[in-house]
N, CA, C and O atoms as CSV, one atom per row, in Angstrom:
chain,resi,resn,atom,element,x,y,z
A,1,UNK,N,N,-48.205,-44.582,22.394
A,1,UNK,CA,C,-48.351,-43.204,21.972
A,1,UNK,C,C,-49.800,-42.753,22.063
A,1,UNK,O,O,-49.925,-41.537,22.211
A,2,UNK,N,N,-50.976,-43.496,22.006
A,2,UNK,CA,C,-51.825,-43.384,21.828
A,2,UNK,C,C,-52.395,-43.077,22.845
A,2,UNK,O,O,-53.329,-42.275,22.862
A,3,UNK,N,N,-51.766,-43.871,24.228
A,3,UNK,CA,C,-52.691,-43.418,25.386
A,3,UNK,C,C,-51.912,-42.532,25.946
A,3,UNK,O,O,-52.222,-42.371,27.126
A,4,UNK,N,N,-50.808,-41.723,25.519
A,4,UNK,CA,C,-50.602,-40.505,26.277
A,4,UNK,C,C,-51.136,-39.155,25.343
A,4,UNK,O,O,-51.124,-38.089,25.959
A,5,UNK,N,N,-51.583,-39.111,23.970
A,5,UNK,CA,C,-52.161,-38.264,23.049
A,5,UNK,C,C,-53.432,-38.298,23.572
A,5,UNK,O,O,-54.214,-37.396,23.271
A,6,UNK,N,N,-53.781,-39.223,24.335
A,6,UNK,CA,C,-55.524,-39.210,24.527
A,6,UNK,C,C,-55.424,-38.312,26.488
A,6,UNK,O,O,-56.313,-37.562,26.890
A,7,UNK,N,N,-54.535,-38.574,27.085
A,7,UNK,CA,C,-53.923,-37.998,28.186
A,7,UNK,C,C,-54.120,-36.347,27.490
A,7,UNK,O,O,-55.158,-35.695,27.596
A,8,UNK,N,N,-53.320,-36.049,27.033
A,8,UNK,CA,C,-52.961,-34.517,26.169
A,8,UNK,C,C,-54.171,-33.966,25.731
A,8,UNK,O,O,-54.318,-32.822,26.162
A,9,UNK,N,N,-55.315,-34.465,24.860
A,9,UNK,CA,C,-56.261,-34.211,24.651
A,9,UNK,C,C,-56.939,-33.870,25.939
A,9,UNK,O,O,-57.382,-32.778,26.293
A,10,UNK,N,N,-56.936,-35.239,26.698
A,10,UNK,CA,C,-58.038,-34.628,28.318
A,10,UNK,C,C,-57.701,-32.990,28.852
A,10,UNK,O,O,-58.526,-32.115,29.118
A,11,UNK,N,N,-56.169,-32.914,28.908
A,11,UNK,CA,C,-55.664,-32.057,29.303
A,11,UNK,C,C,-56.053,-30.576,28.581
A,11,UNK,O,O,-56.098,-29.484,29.147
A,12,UNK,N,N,-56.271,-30.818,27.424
A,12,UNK,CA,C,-56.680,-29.569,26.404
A,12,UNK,C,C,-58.614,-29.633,26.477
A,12,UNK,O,O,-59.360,-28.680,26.250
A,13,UNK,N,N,-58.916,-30.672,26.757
A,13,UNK,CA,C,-60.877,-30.542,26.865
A,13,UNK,C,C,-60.575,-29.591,28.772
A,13,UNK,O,O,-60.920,-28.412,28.845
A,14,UNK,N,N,-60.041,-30.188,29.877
A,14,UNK,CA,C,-60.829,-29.541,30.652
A,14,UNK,C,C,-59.984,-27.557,30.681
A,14,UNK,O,O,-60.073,-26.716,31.576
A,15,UNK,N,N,-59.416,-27.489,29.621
A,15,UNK,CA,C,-58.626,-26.241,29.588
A,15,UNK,C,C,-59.601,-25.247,28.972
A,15,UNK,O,O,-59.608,-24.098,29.413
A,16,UNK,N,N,-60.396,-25.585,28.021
A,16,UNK,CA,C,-61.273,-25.033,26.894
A,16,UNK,C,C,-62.221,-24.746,27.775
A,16,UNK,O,O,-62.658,-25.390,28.729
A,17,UNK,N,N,-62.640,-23.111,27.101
A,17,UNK,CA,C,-63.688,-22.115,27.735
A,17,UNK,C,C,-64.748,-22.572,28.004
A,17,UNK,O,O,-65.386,-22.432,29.048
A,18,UNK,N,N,-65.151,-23.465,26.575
A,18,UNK,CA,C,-66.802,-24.241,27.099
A,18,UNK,C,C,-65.937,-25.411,26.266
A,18,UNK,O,O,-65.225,-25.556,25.272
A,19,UNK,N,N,-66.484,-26.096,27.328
A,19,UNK,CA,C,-65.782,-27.689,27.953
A,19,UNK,C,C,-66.860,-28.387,27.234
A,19,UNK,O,O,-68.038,-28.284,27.574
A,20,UNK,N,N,-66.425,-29.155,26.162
A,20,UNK,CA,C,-67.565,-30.234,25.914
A,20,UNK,C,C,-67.840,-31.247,26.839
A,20,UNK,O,O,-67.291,-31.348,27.936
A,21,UNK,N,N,-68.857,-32.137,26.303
A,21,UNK,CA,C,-69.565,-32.918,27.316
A,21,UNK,C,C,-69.185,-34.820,26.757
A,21,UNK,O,O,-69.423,-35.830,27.420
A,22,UNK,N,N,-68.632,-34.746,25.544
A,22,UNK,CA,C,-68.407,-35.529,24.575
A,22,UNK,C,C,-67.364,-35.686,23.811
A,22,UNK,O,O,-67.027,-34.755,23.079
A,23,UNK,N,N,-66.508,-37.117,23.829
A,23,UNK,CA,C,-65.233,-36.756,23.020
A,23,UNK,C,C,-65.292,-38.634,22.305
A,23,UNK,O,O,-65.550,-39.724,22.815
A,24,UNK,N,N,-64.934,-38.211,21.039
A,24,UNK,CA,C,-65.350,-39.122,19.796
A,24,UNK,C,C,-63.384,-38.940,19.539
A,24,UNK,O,O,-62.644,-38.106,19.016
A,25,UNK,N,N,-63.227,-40.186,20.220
A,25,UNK,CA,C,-62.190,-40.572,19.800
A,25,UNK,C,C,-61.329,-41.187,18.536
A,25,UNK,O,O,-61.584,-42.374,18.333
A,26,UNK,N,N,-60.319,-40.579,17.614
A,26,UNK,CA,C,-59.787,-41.570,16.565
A,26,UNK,C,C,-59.582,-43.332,17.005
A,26,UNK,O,O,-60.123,-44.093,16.203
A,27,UNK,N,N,-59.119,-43.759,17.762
A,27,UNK,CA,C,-59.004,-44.881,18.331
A,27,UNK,C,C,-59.450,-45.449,19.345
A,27,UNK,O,O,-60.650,-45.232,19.510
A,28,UNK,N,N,-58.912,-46.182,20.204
A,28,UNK,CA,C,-59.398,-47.139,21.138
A,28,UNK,C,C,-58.521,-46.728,21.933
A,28,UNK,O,O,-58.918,-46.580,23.089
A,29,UNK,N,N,-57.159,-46.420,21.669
A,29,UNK,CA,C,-55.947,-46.214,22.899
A,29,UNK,C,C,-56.044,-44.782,23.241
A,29,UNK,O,O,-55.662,-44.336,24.322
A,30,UNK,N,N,-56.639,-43.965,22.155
A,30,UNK,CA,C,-56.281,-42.589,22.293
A,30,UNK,C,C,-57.665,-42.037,23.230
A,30,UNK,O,O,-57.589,-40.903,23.703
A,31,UNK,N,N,-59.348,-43.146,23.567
A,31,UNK,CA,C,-60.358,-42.659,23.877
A,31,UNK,C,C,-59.728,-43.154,25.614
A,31,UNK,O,O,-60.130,-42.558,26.613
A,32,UNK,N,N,-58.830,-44.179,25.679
A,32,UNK,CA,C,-58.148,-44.953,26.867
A,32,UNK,C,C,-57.745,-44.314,27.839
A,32,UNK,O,O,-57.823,-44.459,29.059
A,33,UNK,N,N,-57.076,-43.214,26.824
A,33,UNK,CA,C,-55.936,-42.016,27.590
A,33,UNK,C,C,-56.837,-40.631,28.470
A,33,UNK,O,O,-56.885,-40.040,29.548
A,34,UNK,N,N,-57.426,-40.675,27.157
A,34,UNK,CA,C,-58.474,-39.479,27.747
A,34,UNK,C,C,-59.031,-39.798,28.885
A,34,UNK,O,O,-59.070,-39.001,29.822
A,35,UNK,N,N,-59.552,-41.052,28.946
A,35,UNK,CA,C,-60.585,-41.714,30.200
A,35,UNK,C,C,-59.403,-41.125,31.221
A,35,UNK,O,O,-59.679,-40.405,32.180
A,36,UNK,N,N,-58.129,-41.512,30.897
A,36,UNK,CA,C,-57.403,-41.746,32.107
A,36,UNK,C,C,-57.147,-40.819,32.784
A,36,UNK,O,O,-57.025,-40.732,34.006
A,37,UNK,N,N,-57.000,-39.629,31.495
A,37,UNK,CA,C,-56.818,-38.390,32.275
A,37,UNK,C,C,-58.072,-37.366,32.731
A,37,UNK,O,O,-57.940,-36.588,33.675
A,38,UNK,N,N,-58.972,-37.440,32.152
A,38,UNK,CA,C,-60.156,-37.078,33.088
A,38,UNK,C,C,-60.516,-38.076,34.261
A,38,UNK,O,O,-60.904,-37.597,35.326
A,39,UNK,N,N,-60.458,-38.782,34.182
A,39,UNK,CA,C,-60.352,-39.523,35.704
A,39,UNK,C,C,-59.257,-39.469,36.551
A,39,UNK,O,O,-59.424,-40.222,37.511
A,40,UNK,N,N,-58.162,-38.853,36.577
A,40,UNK,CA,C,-57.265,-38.541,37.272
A,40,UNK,C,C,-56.877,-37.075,37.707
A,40,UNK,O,O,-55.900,-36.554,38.245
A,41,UNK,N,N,-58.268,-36.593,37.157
A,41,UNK,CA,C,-58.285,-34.716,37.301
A,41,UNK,C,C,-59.356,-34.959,38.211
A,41,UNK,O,O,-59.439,-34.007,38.988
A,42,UNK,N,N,-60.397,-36.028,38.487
A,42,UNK,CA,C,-61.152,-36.194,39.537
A,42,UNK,C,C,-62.436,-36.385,38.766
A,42,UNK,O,O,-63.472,-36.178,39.398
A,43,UNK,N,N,-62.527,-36.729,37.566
A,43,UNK,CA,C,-64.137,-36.495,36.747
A,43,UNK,C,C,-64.645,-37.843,36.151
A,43,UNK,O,O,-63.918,-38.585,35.491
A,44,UNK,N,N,-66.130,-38.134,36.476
A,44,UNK,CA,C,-66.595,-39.503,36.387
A,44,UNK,C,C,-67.010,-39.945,34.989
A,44,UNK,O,O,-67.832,-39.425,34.235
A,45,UNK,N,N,-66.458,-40.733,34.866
A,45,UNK,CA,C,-66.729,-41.366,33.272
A,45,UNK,C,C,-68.068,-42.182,33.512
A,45,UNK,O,O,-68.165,-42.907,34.502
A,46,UNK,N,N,-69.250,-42.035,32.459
A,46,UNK,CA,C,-69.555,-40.865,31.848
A,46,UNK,C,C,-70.872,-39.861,32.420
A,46,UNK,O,O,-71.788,-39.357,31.770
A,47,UNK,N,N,-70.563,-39.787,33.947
A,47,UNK,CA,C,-71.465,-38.784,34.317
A,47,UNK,C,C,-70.995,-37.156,33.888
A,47,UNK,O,O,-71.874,-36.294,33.882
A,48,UNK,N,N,-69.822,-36.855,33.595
A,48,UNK,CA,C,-69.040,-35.726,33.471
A,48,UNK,C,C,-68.812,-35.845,32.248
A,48,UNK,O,O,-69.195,-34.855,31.625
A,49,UNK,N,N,-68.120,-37.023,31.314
A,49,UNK,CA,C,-68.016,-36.986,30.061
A,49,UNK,C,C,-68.062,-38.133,29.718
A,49,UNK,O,O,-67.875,-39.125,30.422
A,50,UNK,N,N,-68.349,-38.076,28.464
A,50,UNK,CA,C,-68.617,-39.225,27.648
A,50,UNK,C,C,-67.658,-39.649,27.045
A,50,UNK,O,O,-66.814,-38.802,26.752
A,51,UNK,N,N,-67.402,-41.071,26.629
A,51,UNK,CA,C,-65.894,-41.129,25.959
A,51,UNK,C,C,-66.186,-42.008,25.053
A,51,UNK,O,O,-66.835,-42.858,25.662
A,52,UNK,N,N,-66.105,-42.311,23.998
A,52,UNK,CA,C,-66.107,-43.024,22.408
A,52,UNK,C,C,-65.319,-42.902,21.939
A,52,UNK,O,O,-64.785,-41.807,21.762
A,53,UNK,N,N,-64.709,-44.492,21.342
A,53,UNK,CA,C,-63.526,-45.026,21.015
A,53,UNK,C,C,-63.537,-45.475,19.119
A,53,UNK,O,O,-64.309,-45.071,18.249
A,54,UNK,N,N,-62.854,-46.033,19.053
A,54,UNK,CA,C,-63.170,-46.288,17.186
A,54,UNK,C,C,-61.838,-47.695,16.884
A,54,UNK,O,O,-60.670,-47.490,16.554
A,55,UNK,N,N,-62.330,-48.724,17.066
A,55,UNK,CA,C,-61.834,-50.084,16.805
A,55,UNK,C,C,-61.967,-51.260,17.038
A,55,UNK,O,O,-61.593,-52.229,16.376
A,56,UNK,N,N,-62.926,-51.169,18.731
A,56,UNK,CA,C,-63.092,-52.299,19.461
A,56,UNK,C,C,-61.997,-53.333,19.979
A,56,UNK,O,O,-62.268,-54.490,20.301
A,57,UNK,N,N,-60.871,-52.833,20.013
A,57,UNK,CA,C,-59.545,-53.305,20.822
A,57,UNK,C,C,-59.902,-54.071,22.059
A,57,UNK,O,O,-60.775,-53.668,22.827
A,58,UNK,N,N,-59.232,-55.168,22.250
A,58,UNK,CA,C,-59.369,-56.073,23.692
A,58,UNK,C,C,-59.631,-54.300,25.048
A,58,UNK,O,O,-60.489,-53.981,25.871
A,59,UNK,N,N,-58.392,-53.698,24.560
A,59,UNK,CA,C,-58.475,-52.881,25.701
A,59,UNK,C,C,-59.662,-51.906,25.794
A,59,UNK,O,O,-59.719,-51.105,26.727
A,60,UNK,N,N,-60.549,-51.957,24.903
A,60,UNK,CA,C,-61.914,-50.933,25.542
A,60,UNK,C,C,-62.932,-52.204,26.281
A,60,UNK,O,O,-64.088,-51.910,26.587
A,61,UNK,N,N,-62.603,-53.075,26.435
A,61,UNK,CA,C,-63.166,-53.962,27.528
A,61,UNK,C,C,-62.764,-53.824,28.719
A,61,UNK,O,O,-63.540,-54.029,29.651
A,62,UNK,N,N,-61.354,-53.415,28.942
A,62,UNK,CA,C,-61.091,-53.811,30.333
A,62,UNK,C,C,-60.437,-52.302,30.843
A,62,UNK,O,O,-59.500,-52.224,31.637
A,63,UNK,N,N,-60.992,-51.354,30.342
A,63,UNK,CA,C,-61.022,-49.961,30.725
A,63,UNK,C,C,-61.982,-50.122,31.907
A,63,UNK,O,O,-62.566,-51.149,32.254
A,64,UNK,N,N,-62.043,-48.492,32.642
A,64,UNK,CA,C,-63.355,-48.967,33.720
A,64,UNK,C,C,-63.068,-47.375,33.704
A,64,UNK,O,O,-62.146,-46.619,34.010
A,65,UNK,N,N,-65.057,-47.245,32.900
A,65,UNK,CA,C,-65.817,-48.004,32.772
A,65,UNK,C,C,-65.266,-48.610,31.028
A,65,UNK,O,O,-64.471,-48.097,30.240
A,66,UNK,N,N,-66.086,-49.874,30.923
A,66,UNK,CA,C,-65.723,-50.202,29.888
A,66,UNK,C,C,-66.257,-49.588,28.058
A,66,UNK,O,O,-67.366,-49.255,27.641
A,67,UNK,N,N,-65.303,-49.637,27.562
A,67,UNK,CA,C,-65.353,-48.219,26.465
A,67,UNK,C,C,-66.382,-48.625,25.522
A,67,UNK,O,O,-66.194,-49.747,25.051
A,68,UNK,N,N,-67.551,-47.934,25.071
A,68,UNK,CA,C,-67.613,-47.682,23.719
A,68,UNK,C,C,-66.903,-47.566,22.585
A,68,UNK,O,O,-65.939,-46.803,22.524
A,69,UNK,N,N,-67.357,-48.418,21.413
A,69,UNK,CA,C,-66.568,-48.324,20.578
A,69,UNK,C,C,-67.302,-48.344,19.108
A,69,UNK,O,O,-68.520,-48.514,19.165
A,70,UNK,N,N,-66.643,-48.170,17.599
A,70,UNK,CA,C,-67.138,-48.315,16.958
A,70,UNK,C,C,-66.233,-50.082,16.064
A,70,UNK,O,O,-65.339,-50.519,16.789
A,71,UNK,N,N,-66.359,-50.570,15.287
A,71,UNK,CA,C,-65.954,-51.917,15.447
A,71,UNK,C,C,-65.894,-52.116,13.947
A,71,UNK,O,O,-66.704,-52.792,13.313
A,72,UNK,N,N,-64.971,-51.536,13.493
A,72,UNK,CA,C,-65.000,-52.151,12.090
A,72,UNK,C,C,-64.545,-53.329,10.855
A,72,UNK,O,O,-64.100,-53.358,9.708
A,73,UNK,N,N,-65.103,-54.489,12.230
A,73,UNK,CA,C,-64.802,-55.509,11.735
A,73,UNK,C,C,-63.375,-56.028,10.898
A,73,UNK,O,O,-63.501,-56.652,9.845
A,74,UNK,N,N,-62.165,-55.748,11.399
A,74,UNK,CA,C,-61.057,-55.768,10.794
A,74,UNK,C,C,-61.324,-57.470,10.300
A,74,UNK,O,O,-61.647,-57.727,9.140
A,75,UNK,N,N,-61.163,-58.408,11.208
A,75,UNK,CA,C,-61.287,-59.902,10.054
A,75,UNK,C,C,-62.111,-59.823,9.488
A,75,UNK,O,O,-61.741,-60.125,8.354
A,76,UNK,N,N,-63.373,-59.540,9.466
A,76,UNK,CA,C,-64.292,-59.974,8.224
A,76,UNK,C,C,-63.646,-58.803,6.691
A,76,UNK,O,O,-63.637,-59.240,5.540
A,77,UNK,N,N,-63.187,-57.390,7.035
A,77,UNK,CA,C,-62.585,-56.956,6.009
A,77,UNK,C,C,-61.019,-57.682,5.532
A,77,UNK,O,O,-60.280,-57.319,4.616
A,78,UNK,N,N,-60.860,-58.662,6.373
A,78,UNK,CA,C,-59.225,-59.142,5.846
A,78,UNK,C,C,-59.629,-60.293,4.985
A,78,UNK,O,O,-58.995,-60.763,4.040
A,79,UNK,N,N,-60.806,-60.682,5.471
A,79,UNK,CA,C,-61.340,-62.205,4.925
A,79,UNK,C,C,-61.818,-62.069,3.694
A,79,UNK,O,O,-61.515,-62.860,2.801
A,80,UNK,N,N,-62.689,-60.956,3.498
A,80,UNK,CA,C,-63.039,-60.239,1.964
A,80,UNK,C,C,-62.112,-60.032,1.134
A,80,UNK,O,O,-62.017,-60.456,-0.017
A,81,UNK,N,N,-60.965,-58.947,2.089
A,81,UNK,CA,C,-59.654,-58.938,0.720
A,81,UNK,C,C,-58.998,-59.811,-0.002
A,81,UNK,O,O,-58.681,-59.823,-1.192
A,82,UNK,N,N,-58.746,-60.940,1.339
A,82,UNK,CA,C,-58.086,-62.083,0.471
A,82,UNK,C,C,-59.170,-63.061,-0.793
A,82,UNK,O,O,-58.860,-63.521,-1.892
A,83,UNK,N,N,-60.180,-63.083,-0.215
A,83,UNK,CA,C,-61.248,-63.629,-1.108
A,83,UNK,C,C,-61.147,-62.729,-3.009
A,83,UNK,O,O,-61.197,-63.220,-4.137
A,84,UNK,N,N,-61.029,-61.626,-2.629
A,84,UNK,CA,C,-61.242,-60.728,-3.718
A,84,UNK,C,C,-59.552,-60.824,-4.247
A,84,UNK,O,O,-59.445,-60.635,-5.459
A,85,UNK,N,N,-58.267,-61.081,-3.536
A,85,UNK,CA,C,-57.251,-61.562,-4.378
A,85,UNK,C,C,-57.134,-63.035,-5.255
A,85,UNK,O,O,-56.752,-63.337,-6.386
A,86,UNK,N,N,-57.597,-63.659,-4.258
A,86,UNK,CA,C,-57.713,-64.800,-5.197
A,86,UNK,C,C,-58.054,-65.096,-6.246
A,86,UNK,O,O,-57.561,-65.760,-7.158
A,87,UNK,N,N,-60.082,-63.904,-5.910
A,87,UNK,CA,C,-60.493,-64.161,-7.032
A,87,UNK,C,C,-59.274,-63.526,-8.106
A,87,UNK,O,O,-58.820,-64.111,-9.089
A,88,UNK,N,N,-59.100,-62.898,-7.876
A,88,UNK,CA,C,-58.112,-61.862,-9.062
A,88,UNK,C,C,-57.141,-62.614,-9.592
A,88,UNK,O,O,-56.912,-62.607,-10.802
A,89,UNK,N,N,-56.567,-63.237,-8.850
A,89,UNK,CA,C,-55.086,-64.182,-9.154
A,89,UNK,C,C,-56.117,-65.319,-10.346
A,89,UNK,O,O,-55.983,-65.217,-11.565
A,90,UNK,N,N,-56.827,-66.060,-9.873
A,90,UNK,CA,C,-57.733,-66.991,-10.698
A,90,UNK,C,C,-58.071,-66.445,-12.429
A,90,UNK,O,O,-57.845,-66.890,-13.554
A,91,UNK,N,N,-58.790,-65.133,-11.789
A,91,UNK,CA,C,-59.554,-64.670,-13.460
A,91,UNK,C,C,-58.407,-64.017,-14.047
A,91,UNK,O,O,-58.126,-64.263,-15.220
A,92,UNK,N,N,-57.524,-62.994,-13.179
A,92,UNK,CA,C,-56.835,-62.219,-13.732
A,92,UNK,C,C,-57.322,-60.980,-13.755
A,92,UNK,O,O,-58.530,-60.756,-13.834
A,93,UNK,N,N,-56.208,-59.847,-13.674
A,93,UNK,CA,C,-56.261,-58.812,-13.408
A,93,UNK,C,C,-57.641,-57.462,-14.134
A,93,UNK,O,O,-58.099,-56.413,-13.682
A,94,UNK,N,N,-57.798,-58.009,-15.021
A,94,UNK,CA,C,-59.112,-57.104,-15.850
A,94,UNK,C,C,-60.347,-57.705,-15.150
A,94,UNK,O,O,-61.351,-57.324,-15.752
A,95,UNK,N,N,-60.597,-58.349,-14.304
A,95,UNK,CA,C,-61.801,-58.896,-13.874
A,95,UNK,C,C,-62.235,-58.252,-13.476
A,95,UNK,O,O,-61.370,-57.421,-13.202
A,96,UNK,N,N,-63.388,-57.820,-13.064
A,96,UNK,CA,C,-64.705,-56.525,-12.475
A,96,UNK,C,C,-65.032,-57.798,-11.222
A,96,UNK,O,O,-65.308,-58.979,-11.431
A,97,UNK,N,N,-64.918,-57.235,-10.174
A,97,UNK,CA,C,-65.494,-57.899,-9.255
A,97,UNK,C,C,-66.570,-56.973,-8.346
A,97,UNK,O,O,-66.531,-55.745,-8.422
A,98,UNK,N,N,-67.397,-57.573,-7.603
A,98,UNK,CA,C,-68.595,-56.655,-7.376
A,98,UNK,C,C,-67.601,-56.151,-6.036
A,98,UNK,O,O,-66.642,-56.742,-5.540
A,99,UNK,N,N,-68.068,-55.153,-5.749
A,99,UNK,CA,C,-68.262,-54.112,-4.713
A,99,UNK,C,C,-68.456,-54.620,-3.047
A,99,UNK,O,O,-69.642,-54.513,-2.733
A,100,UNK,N,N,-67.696,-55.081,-2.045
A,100,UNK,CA,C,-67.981,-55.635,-0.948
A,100,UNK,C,C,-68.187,-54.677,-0.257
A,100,UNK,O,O,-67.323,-53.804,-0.337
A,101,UNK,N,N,-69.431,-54.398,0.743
A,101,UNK,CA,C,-69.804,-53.661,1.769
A,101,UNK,C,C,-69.585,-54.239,3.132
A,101,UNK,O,O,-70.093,-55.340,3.346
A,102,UNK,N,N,-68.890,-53.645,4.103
A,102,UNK,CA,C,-69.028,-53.986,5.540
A,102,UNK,C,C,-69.155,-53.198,6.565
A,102,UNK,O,O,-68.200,-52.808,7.236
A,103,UNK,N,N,-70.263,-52.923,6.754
A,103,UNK,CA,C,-70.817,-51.839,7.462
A,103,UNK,C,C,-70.079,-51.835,9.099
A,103,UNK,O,O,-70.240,-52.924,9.650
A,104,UNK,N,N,-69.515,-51.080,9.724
A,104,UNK,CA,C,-69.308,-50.985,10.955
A,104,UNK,C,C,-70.070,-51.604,12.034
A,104,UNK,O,O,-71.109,-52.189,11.729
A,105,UNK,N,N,-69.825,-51.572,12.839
A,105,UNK,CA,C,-70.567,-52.009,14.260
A,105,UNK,C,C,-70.615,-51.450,15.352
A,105,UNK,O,O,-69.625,-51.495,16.083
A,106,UNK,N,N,-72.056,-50.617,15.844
A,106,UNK,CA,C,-71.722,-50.226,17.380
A,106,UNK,C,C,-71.694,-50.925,17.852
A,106,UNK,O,O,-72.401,-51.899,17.594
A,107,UNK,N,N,-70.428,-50.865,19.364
A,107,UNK,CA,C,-70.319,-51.600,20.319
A,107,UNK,C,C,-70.719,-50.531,21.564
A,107,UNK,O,O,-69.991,-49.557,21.759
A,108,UNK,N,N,-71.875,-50.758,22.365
A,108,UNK,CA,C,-72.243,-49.753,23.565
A,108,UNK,C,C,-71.900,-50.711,24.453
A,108,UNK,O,O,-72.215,-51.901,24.429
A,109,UNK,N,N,-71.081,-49.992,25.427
A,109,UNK,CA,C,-70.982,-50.206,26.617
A,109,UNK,C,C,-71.064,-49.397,27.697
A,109,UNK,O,O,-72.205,-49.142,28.084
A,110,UNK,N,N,-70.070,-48.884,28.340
A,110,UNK,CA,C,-70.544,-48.062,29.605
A,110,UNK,C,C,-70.023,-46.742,30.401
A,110,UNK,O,O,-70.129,-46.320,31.552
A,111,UNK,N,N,-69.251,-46.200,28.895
A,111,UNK,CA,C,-68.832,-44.715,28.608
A,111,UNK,C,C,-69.290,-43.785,28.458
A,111,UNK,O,O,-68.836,-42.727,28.893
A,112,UNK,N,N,-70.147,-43.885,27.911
A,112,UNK,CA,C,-71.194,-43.164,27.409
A,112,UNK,C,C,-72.481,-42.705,27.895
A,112,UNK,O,O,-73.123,-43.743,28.058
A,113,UNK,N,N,-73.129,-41.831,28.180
A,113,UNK,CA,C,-74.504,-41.525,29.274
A,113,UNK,C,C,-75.163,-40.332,28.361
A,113,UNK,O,O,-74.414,-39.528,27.807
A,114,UNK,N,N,-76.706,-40.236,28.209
A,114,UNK,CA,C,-77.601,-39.329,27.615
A,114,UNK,C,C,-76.972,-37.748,28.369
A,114,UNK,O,O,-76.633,-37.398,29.500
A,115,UNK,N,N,-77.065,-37.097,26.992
A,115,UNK,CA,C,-76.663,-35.430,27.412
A,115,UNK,C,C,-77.648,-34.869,28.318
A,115,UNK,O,O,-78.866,-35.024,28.235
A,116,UNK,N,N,-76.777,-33.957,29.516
A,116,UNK,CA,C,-77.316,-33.374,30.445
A,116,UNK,C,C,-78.070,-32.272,29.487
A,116,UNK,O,O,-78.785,-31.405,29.989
């Protein structure tokens, strides 16, 4: 579903009066689609547009060109949760446990090009 919503989107960017130059995708499949369909309207990824993804999925590697992404560490947040159930199961439910931060990750690769 994702890479034909990102198809639909391409289809609605090169329709729009002033055409952005930049598209900040919800996902990885949906930034996939877009690629696909601005590259199949004839337009070079990312001399024409830029494309940014949001998950770091196997598949923004083997896109072409290969996708930008943002990477929000899904195991290290699965590895925290369970850490923070345990603790809970152990102390029990009134326990205050501190606050885990896991900051995102850019992943640059080769979607993306400085604004004309």
């Amino acid at each position: 579903a994702g890479l034909r919503l990102g198809h639909a989107v391409a289809r609605k960017l090169l329709g729009a009066k002033r055409r952005p130059t930049a598209l900040l995708a919800i996902n990885d499949d949906v930034a996939a689609g877009a690629m696909w369909g601005l590259q199949k309207a004839g337009y070079v990824i990312p001399r024409d547009f830029s494309i940014f993804g949001f998950d770091n999925m196997v598949l923004s590697e083997q896109t072409t060109p290969a996708l930008c992404t943002v990477d929000h560490q899904v195991e290290t947040v699965a590895t925290a949760a369970a850490e923070m159930l345990f603790k809970l199961i152990e102390t029990g439910p009134a326990a205050r446990l501190p606050a885990v931060k896991i900051p995102p990750r850019l992943v640059l690769r080769d979607s993306v090009a400085p604004a004309r």
